[in-house]
C-alpha positions as CSV (number, residue, x, y, z in Angstrom):
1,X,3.6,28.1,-17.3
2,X,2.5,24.2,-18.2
3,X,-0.8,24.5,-20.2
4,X,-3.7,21.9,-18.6
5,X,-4.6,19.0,-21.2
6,X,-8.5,19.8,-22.1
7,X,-11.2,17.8,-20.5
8,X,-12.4,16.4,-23.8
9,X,-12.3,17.2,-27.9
10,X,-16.4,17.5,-28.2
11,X,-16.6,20.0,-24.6
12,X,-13.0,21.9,-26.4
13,X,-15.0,22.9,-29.4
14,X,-18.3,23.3,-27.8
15,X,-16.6,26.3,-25.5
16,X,-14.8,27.3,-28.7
17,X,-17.8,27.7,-30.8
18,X,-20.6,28.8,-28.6
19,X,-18.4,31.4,-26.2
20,X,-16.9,34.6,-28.3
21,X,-15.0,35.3,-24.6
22,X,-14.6,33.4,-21.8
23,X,-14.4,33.5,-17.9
24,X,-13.8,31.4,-15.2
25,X,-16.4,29.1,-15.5
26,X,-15.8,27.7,-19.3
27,X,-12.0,27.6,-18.3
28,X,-12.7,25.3,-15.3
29,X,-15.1,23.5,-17.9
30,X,-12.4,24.0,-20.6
31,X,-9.4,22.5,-17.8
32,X,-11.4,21.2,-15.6
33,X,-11.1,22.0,-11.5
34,X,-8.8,24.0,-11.3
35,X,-7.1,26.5,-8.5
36,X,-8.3,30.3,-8.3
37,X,-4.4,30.8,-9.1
38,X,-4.2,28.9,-12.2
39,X,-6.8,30.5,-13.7
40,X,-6.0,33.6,-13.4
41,X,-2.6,32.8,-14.8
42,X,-4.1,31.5,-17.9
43,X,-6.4,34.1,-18.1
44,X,-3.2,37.0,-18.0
45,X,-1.5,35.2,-20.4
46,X,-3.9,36.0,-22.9
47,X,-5.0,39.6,-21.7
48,X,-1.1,39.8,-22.3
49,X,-2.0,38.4,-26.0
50,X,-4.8,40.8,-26.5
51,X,-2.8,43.6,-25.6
52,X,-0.2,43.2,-28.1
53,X,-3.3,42.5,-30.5
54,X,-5.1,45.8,-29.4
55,X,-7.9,43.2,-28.8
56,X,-10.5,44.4,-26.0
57,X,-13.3,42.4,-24.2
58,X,-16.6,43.2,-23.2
59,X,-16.3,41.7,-19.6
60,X,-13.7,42.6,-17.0
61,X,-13.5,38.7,-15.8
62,X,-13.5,37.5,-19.9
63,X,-10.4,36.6,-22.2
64,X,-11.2,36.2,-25.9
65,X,-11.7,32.5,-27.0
66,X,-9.6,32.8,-30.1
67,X,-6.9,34.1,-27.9
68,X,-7.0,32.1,-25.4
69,X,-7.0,29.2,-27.7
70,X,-4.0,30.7,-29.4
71,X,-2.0,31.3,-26.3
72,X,-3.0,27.9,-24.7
73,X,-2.3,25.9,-27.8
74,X,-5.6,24.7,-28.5
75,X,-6.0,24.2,-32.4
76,X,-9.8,23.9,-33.3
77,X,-9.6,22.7,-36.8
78,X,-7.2,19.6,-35.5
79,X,-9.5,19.0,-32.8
80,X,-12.3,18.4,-35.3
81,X,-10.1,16.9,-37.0
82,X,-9.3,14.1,-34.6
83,X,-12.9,13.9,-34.1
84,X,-13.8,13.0,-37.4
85,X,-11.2,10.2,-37.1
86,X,-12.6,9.3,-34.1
87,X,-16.2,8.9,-35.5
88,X,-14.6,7.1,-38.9
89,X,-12.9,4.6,-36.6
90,X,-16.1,4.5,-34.3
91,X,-14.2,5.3,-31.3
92,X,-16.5,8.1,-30.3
């Protein structure tokens, strides 16, 4: 399945670091609009992960951030760094 680019660096690491899981609602913040369909693909790919991590959630509808960061590809620490370079280079 083709991962969706994120909506932004600052929203990536806002979800990242204020949500310990996530449902639909950060996703479609996360990917932006997206189909009913697609999410819920994204979201088994990383109940999929958590299973082989014996991870569990406290929602029925919610993935694990870290996870689901993991599984989508979604590296916080280069996010912040590219926003640092961003800010040096006053581009942000």
């Amino acid at each position: 399945m083709n991962i969706p680019q994120i909506t932004g660096i600052d929203n990536a690491l806002k979800i990242y670091y204020t949500h310990s899981e996530i449902g639909n609602k950060e996703i479609s913040a996360l990917f932006g609009s997206l189909s009913s369909a697609t999410t819920a693909k994204l979201k088994k790919l990383v109940k999929d992960e958590m299973l082989k991590r014996n991870e569990m959630s406290y929602g029925l509808n919610k993935v694990k951030t870290g996870t689901a960061y993991d599984v989508w590809g979604i590296d916080a620490a280069d996010l912040e760094r590219r926003r640092k370079k961003l800010k040096a280079l006053e581009l942000q």
